[in-house]
Backbone as CSV, one residue per row, in Angstrom:
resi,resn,N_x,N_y,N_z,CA_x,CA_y,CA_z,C_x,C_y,C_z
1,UNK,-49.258,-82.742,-69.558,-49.543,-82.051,-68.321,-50.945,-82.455,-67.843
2,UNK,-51.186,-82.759,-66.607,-52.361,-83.261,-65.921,-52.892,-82.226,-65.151
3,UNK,-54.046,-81.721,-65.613,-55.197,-80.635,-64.527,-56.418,-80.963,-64.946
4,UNK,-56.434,-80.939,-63.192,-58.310,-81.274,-62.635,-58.898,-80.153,-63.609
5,UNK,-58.445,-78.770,-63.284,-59.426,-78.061,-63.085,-58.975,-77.013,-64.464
6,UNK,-59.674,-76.865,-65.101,-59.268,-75.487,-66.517,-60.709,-75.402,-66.655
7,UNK,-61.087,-74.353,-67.894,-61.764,-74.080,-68.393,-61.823,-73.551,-70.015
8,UNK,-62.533,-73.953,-71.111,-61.452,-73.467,-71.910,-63.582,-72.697,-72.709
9,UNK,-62.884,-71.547,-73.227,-63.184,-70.755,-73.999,-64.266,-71.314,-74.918
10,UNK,-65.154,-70.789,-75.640,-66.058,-70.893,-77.151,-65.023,-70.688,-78.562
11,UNK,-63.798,-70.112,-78.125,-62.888,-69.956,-78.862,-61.605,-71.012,-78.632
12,UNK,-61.461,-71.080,-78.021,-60.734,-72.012,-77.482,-60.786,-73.546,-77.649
13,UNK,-61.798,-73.782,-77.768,-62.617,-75.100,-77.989,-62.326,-75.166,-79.174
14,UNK,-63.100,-74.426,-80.200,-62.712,-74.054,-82.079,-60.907,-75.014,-82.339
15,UNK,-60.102,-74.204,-81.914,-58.878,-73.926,-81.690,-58.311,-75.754,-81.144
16,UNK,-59.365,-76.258,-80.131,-58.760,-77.671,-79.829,-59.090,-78.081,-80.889
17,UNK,-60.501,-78.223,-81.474,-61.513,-78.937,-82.244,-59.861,-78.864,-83.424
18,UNK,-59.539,-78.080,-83.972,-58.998,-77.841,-84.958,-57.198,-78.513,-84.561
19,UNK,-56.900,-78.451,-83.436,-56.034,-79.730,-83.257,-56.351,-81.067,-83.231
20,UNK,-57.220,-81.297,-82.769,-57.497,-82.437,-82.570,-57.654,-83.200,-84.029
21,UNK,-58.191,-82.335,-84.930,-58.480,-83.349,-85.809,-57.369,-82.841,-87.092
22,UNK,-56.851,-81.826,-86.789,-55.355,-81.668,-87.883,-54.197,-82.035,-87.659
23,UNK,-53.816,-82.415,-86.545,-52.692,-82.421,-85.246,-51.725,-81.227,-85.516
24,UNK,-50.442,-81.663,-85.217,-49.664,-80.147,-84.708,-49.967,-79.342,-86.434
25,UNK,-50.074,-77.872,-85.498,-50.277,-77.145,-86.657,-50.046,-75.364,-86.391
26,UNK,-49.506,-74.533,-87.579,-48.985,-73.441,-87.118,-50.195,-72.846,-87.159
27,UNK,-49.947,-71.318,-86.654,-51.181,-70.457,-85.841,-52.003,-70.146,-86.771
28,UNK,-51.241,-70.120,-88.336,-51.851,-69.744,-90.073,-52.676,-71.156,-90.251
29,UNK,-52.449,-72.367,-90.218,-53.254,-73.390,-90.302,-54.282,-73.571,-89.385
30,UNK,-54.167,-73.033,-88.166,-55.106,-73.323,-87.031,-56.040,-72.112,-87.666
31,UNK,-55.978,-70.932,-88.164,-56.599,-69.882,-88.345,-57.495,-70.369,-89.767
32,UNK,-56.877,-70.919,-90.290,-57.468,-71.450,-92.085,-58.751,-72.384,-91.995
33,UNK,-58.376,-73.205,-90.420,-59.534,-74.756,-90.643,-60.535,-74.298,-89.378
34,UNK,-60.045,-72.710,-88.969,-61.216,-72.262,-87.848,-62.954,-72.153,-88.821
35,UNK,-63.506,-71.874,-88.125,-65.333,-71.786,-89.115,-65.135,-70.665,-89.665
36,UNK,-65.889,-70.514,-90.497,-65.592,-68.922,-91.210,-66.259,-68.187,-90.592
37,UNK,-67.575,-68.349,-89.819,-68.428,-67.513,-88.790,-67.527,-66.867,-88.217
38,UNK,-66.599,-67.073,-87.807,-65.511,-66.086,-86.593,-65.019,-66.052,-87.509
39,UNK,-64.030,-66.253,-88.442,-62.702,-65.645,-89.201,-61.753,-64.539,-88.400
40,UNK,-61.398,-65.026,-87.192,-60.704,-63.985,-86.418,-59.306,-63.126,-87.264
41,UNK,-58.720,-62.457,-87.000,-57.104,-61.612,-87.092,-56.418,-62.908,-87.132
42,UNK,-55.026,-63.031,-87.618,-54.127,-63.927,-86.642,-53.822,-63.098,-85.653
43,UNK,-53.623,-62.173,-86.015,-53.181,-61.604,-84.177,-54.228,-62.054,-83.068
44,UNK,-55.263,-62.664,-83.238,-56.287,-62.852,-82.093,-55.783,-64.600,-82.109
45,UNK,-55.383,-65.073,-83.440,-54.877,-66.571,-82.643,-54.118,-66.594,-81.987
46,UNK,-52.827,-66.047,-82.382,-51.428,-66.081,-81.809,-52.022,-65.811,-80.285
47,UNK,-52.650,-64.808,-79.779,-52.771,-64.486,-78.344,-53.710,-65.267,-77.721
48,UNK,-54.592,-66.009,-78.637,-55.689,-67.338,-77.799,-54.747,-68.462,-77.825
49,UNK,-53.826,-69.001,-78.816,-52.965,-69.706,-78.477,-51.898,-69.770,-77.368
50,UNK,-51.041,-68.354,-77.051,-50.370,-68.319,-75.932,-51.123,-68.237,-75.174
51,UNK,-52.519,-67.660,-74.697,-53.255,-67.888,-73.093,-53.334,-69.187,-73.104
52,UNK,-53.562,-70.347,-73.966,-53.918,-71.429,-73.973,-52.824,-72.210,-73.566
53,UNK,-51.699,-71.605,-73.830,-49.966,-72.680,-73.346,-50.074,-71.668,-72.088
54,UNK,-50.211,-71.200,-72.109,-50.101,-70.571,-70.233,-51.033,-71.158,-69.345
55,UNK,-52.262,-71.772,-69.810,-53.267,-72.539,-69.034,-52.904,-73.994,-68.896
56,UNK,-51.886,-74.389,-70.231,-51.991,-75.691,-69.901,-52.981,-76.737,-70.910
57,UNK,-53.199,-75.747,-71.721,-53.945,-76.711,-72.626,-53.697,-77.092,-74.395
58,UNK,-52.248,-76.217,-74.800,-51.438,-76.398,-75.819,-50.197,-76.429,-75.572
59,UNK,-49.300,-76.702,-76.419,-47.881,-76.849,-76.343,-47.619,-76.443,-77.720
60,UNK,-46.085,-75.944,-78.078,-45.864,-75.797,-79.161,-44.223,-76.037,-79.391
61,UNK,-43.867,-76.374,-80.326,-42.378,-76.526,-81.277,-41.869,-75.671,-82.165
62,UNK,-40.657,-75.191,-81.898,-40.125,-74.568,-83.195,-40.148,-75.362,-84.701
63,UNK,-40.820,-75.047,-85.673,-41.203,-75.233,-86.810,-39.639,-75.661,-87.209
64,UNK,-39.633,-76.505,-88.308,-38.206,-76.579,-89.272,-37.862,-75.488,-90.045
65,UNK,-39.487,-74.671,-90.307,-39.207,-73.840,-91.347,-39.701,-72.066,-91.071
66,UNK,-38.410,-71.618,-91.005,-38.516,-69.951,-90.688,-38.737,-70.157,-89.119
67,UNK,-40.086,-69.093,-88.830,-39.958,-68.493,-87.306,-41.304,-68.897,-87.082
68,UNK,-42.368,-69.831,-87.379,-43.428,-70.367,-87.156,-43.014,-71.618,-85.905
69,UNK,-44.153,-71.470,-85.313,-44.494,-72.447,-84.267,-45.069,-73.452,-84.625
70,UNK,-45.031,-74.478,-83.974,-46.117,-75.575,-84.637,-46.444,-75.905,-82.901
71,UNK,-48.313,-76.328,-83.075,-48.905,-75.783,-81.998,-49.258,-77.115,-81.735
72,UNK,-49.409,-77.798,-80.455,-50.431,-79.226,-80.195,-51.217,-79.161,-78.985
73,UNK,-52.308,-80.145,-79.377,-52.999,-80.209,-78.235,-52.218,-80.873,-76.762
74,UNK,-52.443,-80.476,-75.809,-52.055,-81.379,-74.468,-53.410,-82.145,-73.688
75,UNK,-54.484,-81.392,-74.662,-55.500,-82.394,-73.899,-56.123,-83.075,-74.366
76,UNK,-56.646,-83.962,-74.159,-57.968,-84.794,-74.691,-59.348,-84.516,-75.227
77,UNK,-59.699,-84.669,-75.884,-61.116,-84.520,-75.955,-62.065,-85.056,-74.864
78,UNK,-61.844,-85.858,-73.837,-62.649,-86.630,-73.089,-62.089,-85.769,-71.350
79,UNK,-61.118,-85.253,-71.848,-60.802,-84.117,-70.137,-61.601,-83.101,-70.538
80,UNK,-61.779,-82.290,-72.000,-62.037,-81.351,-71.553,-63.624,-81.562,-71.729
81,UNK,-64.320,-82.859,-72.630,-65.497,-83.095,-72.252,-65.814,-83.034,-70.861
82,UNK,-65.384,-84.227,-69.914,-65.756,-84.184,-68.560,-65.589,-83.001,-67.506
83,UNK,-64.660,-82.181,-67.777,-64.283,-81.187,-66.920,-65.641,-80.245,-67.189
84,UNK,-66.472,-79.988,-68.200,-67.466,-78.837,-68.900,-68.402,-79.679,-68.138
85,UNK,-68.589,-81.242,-68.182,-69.732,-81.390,-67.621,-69.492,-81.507,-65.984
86,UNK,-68.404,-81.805,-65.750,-68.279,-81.467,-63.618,-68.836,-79.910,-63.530
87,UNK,-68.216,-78.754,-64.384,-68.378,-77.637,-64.360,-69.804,-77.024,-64.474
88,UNK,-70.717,-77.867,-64.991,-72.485,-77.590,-65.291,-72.876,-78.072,-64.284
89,UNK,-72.684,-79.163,-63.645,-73.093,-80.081,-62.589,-72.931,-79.077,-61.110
90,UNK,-71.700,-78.632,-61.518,-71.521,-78.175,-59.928,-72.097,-75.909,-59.789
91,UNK,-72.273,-75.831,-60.912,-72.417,-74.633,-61.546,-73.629,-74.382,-61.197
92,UNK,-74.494,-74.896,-61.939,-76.138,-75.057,-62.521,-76.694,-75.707,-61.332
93,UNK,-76.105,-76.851,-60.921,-77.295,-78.357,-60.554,-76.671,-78.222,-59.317
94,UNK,-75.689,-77.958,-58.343,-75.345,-77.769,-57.217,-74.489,-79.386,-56.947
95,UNK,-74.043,-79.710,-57.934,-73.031,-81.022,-57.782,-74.183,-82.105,-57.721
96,UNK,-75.249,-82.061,-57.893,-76.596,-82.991,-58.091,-76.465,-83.664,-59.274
97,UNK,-76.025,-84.611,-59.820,-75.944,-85.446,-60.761,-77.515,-85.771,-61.343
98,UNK,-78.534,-86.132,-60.777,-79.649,-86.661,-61.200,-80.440,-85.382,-61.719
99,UNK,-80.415,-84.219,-61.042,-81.681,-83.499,-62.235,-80.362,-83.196,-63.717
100,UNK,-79.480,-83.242,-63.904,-78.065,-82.835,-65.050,-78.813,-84.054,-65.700
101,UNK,-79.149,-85.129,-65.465,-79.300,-86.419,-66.218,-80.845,-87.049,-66.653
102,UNK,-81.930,-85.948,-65.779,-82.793,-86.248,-66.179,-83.626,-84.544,-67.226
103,UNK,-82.654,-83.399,-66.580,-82.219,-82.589,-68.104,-81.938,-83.009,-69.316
104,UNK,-80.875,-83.966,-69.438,-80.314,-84.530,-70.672,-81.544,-85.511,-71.279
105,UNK,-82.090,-86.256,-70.583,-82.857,-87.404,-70.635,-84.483,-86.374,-71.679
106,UNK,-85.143,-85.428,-70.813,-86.241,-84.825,-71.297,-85.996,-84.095,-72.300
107,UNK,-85.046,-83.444,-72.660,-84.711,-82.447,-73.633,-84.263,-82.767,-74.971
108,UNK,-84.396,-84.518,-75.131,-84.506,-85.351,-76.239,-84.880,-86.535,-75.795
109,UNK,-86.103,-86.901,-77.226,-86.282,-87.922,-77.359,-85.410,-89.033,-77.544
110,UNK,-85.394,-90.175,-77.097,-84.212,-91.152,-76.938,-84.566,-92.235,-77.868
111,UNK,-84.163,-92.563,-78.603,-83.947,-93.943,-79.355,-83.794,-95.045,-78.473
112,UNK,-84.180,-96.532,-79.020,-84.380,-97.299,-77.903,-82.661,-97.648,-78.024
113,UNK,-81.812,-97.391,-78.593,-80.732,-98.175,-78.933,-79.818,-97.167,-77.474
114,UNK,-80.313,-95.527,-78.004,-79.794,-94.729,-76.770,-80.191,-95.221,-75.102
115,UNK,-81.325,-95.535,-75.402,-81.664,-96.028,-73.671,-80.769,-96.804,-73.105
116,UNK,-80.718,-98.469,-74.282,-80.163,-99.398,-74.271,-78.674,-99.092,-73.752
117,UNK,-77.997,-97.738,-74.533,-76.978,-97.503,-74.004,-76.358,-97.081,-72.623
118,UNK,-77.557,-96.163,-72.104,-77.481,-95.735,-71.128,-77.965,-96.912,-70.007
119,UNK,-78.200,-97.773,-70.126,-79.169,-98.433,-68.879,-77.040,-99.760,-69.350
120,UNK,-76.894,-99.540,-70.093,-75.400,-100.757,-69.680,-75.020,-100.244,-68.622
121,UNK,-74.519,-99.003,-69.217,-73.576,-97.693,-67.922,-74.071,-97.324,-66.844
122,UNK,-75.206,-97.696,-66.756,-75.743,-97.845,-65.103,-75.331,-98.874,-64.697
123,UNK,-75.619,-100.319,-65.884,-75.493,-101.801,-65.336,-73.948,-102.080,-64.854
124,UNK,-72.987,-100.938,-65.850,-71.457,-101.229,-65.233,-71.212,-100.730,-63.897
125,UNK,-71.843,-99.082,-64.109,-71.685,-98.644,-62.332,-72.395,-99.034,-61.300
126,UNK,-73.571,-99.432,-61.352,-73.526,-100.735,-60.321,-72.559,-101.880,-60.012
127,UNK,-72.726,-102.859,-61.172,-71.440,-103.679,-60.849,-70.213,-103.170,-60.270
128,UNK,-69.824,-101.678,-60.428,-68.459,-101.617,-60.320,-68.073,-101.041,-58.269
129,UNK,-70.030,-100.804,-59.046,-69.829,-100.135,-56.801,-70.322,-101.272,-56.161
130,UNK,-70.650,-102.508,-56.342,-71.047,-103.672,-55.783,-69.441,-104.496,-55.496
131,UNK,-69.116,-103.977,-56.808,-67.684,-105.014,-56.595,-66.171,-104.352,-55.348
132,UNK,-66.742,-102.737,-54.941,-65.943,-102.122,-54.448,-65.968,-102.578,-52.578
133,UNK,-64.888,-102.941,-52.015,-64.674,-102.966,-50.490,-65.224,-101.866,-50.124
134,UNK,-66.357,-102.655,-48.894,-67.114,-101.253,-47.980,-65.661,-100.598,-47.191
């Protein structure tokens, strides 16, 4: 499923984090590899999991075994990265890209290898808006 626009939770996030890197998994496994700092109920997964298939950002299967679900991610790690940072940008910074980037930039010291990185990804988006029909 494809959406611009979601938002997902401090809990919720936990909950991808924990698909993402277990893949499909029932609401007892998603609850086991959560941090122990929260150690929620399962009754509080089961119901962050269904808001989460009602938003659009899990899916789930009838299990082979008994009456368990088996739960998966539908999103990416890189949608719901970018969507948090459109969401700060347009939130915080008023859709202003440059103070979001010179925030990021002051609020750590940069390694020259990090600069290095960042000054390609300028060098590509230039190229890529040079190469674009006015």
């Amino acid at each position: 499923m494809k959406r611009k626009n979601y938002s997902v939770s401090e809990a919720e996030m936990e909950i991808l984090r924990v698909l993402w890197e277990r893949g499909p998994s029932t609401a007892k496994q998603v609850r086991e590899h959560l941090p122990r700092r929260d150690d929620p109920a399962y009754s509080t997964v089961i119901t962050l999991l269904q808001r989460m298939e009602a938003k659009g950002s899990v899916g789930h299967e009838k299990s082979g075994q008994g009456k368990a679900f088996v739960f998966h991610t539908l999103l990416k790690p890189e949608q719901v990265r970018k969507q948090a940072v459109r969401s700060l940008v347009k939130r915080y910074f008023e859709n202003d890209p440059i103070p979001v980037f010179a925030a990021l930039v002051e609020s750590k010291k940069l390694s020259g290898d990090e600069i290095r990185q960042l000054q390609d990804m300028l060098d590509d988006i230039t190229r890529q808006q040079s190469e674009k029909p006015n």
